[in-house]
Every structure is written in C-alpha cells, then in structure tokens.
C-alpha positions as CSV (number, residue, x, y, z in Angstrom):
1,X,19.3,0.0,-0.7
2,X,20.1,-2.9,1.8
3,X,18.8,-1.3,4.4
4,X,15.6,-0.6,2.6
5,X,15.1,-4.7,1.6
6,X,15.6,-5.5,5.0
7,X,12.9,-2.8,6.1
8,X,10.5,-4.7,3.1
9,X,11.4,-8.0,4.6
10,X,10.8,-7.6,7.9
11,X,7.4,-6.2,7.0
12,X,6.3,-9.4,4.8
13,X,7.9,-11.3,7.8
14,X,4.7,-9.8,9.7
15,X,2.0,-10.1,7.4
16,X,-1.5,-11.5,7.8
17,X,-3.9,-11.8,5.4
18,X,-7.6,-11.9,7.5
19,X,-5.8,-8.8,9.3
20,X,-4.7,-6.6,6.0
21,X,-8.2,-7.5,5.1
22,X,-10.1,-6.4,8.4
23,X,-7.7,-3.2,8.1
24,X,-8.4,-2.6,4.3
25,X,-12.1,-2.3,4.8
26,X,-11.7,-0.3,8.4
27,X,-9.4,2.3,7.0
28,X,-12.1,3.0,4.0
29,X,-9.7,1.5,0.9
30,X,-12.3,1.2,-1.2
31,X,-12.9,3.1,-4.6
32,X,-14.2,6.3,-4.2
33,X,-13.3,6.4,-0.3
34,X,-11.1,8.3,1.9
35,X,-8.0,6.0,1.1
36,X,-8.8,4.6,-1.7
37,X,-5.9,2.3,-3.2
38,X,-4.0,2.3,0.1
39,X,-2.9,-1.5,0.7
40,X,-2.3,-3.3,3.8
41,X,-0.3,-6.2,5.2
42,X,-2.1,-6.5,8.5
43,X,0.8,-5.6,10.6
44,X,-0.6,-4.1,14.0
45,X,1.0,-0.6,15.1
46,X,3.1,-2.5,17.9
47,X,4.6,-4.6,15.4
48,X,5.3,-1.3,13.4
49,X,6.8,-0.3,16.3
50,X,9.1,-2.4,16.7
51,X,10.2,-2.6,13.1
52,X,10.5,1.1,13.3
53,X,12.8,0.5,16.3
54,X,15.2,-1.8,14.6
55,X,15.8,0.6,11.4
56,X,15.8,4.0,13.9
57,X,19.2,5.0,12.4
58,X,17.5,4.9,8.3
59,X,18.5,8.9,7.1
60,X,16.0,11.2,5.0
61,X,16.8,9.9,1.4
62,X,15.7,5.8,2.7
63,X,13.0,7.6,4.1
64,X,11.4,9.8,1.6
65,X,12.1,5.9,-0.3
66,X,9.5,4.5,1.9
67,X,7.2,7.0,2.0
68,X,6.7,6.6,-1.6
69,X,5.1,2.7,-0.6
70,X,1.8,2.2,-1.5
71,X,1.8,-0.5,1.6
72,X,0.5,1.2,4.6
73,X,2.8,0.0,7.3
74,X,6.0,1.3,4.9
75,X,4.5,4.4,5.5
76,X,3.5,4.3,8.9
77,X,7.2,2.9,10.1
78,X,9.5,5.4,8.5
79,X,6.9,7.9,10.0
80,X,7.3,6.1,13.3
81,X,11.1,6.0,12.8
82,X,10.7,10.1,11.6
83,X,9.4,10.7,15.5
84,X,11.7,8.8,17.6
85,X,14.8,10.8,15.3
86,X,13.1,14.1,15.8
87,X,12.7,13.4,19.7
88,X,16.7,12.5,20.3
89,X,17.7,15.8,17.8
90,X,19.0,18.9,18.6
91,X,16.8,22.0,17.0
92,X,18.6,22.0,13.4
93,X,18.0,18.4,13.2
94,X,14.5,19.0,14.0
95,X,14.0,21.8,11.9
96,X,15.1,20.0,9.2
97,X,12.7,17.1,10.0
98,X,9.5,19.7,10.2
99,X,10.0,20.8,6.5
100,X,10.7,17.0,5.5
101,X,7.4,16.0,7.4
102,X,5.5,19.2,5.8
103,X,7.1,18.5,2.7
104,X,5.4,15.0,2.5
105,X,2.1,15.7,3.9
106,X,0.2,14.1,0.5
107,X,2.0,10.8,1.8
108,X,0.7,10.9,4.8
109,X,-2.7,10.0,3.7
110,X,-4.5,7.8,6.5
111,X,-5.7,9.3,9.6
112,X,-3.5,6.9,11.7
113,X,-0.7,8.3,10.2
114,X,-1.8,11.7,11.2
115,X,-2.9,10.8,14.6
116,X,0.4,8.8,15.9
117,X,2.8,11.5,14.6
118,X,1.4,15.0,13.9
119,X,1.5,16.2,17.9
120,X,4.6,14.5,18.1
121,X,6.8,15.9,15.2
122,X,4.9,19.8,14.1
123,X,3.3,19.8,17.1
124,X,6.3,19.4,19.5
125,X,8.2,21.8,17.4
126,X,5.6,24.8,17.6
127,X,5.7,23.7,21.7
128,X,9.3,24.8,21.2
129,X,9.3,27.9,18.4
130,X,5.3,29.3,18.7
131,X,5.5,29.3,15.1
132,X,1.8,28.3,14.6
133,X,1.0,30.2,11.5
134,X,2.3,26.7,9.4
135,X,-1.4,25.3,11.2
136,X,-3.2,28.2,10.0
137,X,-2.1,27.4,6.5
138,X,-2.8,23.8,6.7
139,X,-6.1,24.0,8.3
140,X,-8.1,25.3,5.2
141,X,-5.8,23.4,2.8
142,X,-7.8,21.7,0.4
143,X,-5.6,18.6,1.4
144,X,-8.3,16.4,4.1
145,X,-4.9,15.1,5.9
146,X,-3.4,18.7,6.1
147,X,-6.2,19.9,7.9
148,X,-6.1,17.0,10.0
149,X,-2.6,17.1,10.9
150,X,-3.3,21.0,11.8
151,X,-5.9,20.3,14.5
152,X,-4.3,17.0,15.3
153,X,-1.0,18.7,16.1
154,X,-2.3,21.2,18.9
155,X,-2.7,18.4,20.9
156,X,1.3,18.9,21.9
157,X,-0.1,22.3,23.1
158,X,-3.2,21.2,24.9
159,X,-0.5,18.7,26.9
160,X,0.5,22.1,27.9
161,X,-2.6,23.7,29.1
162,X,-2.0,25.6,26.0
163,X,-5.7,25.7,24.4
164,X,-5.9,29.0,22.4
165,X,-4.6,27.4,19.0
166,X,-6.9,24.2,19.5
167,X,-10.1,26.8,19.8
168,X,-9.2,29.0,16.7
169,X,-8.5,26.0,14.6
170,X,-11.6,24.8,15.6
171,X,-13.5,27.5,14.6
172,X,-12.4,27.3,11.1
173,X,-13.5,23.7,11.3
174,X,-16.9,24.1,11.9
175,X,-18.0,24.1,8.5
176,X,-15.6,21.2,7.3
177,X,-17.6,18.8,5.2
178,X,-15.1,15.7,6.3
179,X,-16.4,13.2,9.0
180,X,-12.3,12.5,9.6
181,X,-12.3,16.2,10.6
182,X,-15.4,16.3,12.7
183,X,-13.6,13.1,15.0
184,X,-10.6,15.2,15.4
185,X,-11.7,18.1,15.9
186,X,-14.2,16.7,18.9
187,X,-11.3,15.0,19.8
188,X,-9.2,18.0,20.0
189,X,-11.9,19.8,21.6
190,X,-12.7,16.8,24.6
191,X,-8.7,17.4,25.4
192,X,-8.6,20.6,26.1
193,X,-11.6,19.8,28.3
194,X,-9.9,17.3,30.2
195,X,-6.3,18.4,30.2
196,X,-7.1,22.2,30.5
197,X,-10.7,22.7,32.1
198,X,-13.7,21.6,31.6
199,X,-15.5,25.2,32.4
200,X,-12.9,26.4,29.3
201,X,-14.4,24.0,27.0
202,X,-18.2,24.6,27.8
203,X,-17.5,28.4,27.4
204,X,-16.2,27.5,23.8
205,X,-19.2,25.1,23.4
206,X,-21.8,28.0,24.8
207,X,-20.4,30.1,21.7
208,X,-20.1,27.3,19.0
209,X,-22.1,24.3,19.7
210,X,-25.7,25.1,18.0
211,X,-23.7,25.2,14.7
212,X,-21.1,22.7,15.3
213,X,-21.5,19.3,13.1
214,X,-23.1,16.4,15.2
215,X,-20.5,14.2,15.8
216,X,-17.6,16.8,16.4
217,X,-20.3,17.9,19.5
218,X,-20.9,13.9,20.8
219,X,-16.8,13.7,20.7
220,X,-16.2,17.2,22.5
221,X,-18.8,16.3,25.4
222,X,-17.8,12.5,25.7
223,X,-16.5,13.1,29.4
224,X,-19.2,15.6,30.4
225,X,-22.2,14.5,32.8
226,X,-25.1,13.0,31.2
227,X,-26.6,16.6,32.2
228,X,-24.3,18.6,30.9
229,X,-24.3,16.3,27.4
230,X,-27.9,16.8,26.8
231,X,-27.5,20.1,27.5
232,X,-25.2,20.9,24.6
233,X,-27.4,18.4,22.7
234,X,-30.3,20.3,23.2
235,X,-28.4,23.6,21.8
236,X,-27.2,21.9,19.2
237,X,-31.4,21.3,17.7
C-alpha cells in the first residue's frame, strides 16, 4: 500500500488545473459523452511516463488497484508500467499480462489509453502466437474501447507488413456508428498504406470506400496525392 501512496503522490505532485481542465473537455468528460465522469489532473503523457518509469517494478494486484482510479493518469501509468513489464518478460509472463490486459478492458475506457498500449501489449503478443481470433471477438463487442483496442492492436502487425487482420477488421467496421472507431480505423487503414503499400490499400479502398463512413475515408487517404484523394472522395458520393 506504500507503493501505491507514493504512486498517488507523485501524481498530485504533477497536477495542473488549466491543463486537467483543457484535457477534461478534449477527452469528451462531459455527461452523456464518450467518457463521461472520467477525471483529470492535467499531467501530460511524458510526465506519465516518467512516473510509470519510477514505479516499473509495481506487480498485478497494485496494479489492478490503480486501474480501479477514476483519475485518468492512474490509469494511463499502471497501463504505461503494464507495457514496459510485458516488453522485458519471457512468454508466461506475457501470457499472463494479455489475460490481465483483456481482463480489464472496461478500465481502459479513453481512447489514449487504447492507442499508447493496445499494439504494444495484445498486439505484440499475436506478432508472436497468430492467435488473432481474441480481435475477432473484441471487434463486434458491444464495449466502444474493445473494438477499439481490436483494430488499434493490428498496428503491431502492419509494423510487420502484415495487413490481412487490419483489412478484415476493417470490414466489420464499416458500419460502426462510433466516430472513435471511424479515426482508428482510417488510421489503421493509412498504416497499412504507408508501412505496407500504397497500391494494397487503394485495392481495399476500390472494394470498400463508396460505403465506408466519411471520416474513416479522409483518415485512410491522408498521405495519398491530392488526385488520388479526390478520387476516392468522389467514390465515396
């Protein structure tokens, strides 16, 4: 329980209130939004960083602790600290970190949270095992940050020209109703374009993009030509 105070102090050590402000409103806090109720300090990820650093050696039980915080950076440290264990671990440790992380997905409710640790933790891991069937399961969960993390992990396979997981997930995106999902997914999609090939993506775009929702579309053709951008546009109405 030490440990954990320090954690808390360290945290309040850091606080800013015009920043937790700025954040609250930018991370959609308000009633009836995405993250409603979720509070902030106003710590900036490097400073979660380096928090997360400090307190590297906190085990599961301090950790589930602090994901139970309904103050943001709590979350997003142990989180933080949940990747750089996973990364020095042999494969039981990590194993055992994948259920944890799975395990916990309803506390991993901001799309930050999802973004600086999905690829890193389930999506490293299905690098190593193929087991992507867990990402088929959480992309139609009725959970907005399970689907997230889903499409959000495949980015450890794009980093390995590996694009087929990305473009099936994607599919059963299209008709997501969640503007988070339609970023990520475009996101996801503008990845494989750059990582993989760009004649990959436009091939999955030929198929998909007169259906696709708007702003998934502007995301996936960001780093196209103005040409090729319009043309997709132009599919898309």
């Amino acid at each position: 329980m030490g440990l954990l105070r320090n954690v808390r102090k360290d945290v309040q050590k850091e606080a800013d209130q015009k920043r937790a402000k700025v954040f609250a409103s930018f991370f959609k806090t308000g009633k009836g939004e995405y993250a409603e109720g979720d509070r902030f300090l106003g710590l900036t990820v490097p400073q979660s960083r380096k928090i997360a650093v400090k307190y590297s050696h906190l085990v599961l039980e301090d950790i589930q602790e602090l994901l139970q915080s309904p103050i943001h950076e709590e979350r997003l440290i142990v989180l933080l600290i949940l990747v750089h264990t996973f990364q020095k671990a042999d494969t039981k440790r990590q194993e055992e970190i994948v259920h944890f992380y799975l395990k916990h997905t309803k506390q991993i409710n901001n799309w930050d949270l999802v973004d600086l640790t999905a690829d890193k933790i389930l999506g490293a891991w299905i690098v190593q095992t193929k087991e992507d069937i867990i990402l088929d399961q959480l992309v139609v969960s009725s959970l907005l940050w399970e689907r997230r993390i889903a499409i959000v992990a495949t980015f450890a396979l794009i980093k390995q020209k590996e694009y087929a997981v990305t473009f099936r997930l994607a599919e059963k995106l299209l008709n997501d109703k969640h503007d988070l999902m339609h970023k990520a997914t475009g996101w996801m999609l503008r990845e494989v374009g750059k990582r993989v090939s760009m004649e990959v993506l436009e091939q999955f775009l030929e198929k998909h993009a007169s259906v696709m929702p708007r702003t998934m579309l502007r995301y996936a053709i960001e780093h196209m030509s103005q040409e090729r951008r319009s043309y997709f546009m132009v599919k898309k109405y």
